[in-house]
C-alpha positions in Angstrom: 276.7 66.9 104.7 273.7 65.7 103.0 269.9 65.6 104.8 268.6 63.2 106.5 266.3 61.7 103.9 265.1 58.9 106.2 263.3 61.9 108.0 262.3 63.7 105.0 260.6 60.3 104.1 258.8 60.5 107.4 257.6 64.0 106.8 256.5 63.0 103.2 254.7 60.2 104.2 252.5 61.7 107.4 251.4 64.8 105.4 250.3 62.2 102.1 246.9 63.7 103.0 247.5 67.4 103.6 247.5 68.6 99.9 251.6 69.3 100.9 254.4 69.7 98.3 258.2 68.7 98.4 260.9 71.7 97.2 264.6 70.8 97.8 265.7 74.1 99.6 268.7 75.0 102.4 270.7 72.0 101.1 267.8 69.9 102.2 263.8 69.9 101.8 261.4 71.6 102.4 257.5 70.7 102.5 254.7 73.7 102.0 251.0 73.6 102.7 249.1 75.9 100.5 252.6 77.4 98.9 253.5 78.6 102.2 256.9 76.7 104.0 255.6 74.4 107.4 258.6 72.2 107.6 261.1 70.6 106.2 265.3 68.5 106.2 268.5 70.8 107.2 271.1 68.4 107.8 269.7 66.3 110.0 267.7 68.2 112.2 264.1 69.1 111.4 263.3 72.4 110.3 259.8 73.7 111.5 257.9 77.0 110.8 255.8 77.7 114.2 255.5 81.6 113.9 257.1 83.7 116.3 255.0 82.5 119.5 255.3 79.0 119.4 258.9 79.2 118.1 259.8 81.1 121.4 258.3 79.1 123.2 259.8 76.1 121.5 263.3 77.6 122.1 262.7 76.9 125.7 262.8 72.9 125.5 265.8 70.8 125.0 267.1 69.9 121.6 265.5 73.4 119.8 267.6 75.5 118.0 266.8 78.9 116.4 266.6 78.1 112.4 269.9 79.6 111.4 271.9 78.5 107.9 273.1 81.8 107.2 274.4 83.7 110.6 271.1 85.4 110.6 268.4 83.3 112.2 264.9 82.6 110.3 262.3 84.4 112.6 259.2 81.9 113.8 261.6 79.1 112.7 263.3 76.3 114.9 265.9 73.4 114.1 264.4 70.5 116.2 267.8 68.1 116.9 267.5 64.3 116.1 267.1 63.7 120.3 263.7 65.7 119.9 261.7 63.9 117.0 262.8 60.2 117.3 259.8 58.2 117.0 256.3 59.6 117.8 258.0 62.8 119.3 257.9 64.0 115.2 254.5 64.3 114.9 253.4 66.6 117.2 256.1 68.9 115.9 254.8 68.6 112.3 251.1 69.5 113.3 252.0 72.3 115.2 254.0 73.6 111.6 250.6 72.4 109.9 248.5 74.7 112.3 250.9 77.8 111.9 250.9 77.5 107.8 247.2 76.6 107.5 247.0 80.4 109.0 248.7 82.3 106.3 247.1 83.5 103.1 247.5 81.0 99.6 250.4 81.6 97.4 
């Protein structure tokens, strides 16, 4: 299955203004602040780099999904199901993976 690159043009288009870059990555994309991975397209969920805090927290609310591709789950990572961004539920989800990256060090 190929990403959802209505989302991905979503992403792209909210974080215009936060010096971001697009990798493809995972089969899908990937957007990094500062070099570091915040968020990005797996299929069609949305992929979201919280840190390990916020993602188990996260885990606790419907349509959240641990972040795993390969049978071993990404560690501070969700999968965020279609039913949990629609509309303006997306972009509180993207400035909370905004807040988390802004925290780690420049690559």
């Amino acid at each position: 299955m190929a990403y959802d690159e209505t989302l991905d043009a979503r992403i792209t288009e909210y974080m215009t203004t936060w010096d971001a870059t697009r990798k493809k990555m995972f089969g899908g994309t990937c957007h990094l602040i500062r070099g570091n991975m915040a968020c990005g397209v797996y299929k069609d969920s949305l992929i979201l780099r919280l840190g390990e805090e916020r993602a188990s927290t996260a885990l606790q609310q419907p349509h959240i999904a641990p972040f795993d591709v390969t049978g071993r789950p990404m560690r501070g990572w969700v999968m965020v199901e279609p039913a949990g961004y629609r509309g303006d539920l997306l972009w509180p989800w993207l400035d909370q993976a905004r807040a988390f990256a802004e925290t780690l060090p420049q690559k």
